[in-house]
C-alpha positions as a Markdown table, in Angstrom:
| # | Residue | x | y | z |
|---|---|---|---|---|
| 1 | Unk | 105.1 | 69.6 | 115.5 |
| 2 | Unk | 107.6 | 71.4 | 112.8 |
| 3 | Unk | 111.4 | 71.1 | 113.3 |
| 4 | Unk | 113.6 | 73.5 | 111.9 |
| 5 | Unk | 116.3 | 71.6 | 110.3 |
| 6 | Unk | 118.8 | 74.6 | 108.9 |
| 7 | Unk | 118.9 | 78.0 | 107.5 |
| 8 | Unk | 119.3 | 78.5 | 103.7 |
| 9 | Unk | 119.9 | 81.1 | 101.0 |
| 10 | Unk | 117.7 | 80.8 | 98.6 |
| 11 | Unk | 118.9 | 84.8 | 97.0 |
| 12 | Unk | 121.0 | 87.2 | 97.9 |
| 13 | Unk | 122.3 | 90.4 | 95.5 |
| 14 | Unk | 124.8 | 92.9 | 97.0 |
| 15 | Unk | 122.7 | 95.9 | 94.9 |
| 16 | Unk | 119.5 | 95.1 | 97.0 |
| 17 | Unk | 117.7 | 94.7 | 100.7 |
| 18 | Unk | 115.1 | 92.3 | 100.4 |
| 19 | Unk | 112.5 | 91.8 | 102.5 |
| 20 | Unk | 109.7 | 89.6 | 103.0 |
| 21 | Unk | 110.1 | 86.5 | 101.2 |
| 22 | Unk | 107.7 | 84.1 | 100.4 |
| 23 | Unk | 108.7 | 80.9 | 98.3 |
| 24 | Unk | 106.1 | 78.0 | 97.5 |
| 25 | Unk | 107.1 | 74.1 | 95.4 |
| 26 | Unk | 105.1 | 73.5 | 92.3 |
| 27 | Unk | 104.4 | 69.8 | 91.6 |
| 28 | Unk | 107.3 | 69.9 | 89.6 |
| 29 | Unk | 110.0 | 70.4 | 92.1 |
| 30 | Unk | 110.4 | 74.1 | 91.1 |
| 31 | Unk | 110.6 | 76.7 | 94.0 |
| 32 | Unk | 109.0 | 80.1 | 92.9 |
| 33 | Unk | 110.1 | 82.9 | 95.7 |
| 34 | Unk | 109.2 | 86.4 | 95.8 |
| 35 | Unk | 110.6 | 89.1 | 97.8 |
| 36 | Unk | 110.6 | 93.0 | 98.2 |
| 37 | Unk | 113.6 | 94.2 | 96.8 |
| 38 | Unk | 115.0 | 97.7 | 97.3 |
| 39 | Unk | 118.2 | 99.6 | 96.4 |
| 40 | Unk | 120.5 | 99.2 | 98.7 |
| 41 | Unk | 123.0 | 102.4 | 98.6 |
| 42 | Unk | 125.7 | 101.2 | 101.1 |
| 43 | Unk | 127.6 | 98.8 | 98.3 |
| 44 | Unk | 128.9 | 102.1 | 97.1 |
| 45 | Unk | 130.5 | 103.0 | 100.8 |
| 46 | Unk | 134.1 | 102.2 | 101.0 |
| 47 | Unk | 134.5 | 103.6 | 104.2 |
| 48 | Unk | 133.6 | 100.3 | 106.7 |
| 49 | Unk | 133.0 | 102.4 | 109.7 |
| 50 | Unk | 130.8 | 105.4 | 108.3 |
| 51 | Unk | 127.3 | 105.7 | 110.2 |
| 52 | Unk | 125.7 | 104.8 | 107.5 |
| 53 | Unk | 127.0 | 101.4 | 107.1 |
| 54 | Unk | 124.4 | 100.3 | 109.5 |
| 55 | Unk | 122.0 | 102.5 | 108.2 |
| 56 | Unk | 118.9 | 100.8 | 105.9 |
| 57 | Unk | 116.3 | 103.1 | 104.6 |
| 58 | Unk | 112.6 | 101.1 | 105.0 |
| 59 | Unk | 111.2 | 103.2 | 102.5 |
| 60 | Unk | 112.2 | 103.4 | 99.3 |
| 61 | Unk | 110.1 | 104.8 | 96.2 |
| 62 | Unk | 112.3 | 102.2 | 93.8 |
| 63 | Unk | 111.4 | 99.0 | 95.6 |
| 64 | Unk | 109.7 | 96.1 | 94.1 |
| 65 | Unk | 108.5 | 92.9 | 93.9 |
| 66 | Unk | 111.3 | 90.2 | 92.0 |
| 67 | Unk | 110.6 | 86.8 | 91.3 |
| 68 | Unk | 112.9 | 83.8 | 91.8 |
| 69 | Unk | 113.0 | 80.6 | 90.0 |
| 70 | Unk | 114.9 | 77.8 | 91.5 |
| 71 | Unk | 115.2 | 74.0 | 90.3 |
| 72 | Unk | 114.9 | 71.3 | 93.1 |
| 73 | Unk | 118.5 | 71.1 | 93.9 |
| 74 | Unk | 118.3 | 75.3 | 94.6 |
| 75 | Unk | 119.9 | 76.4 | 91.8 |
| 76 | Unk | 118.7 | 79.8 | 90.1 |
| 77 | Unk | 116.7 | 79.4 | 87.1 |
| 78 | Unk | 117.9 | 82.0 | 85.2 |
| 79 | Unk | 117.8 | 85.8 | 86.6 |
| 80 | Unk | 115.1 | 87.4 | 88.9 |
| 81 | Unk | 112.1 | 89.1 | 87.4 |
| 82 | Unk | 110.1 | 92.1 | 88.2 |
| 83 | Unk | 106.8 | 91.3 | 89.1 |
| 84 | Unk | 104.6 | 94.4 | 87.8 |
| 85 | Unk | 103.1 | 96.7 | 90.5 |
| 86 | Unk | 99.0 | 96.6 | 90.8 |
| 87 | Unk | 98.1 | 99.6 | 89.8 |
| 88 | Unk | 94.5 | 99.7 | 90.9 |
């Protein structure tokens, strides 16, 4: 049986939603995690209480996928990269 021992943050950015991350441990002790990452319009509200505060947009023609590399104490490895789209 699995126990869930806590919730972490392995990458957040106020620019982007992400969405559906995925995150594997090489032998080395390096965590590789990838995630959809999309524009995310409302950091350029200032109102708090507009309606579209709570508004996210699921589609969004600028989305991607971004790699993240973090060391074994969870520290970024430099910044996220693009993974290129499969255009087949």
């Amino acid at each position: 049986m699995i126990k869930k021992l806590q919730d972490i943050t392995l990458y957040k950015d106020p620019f982007y939603y992400l969405a559906f991350p995925s995150s594997i441990t090489l032998d080395n002790g390096e965590i590789l995690t990838s995630c959809r990452r999309a524009l995310d319009p409302r950091y350029l509200l200032t109102d708090n209480t507009s309606e579209l505060q709570n508004k996210v947009i699921h589609v969004e023609a600028r989305s991607h996928q971004a790699l993240i590399r973090l060391d074994a104490n969870l520290n970024a490895i430099g910044d996220p990269e693009s993974i290129p789209l499969n255009t087949e």
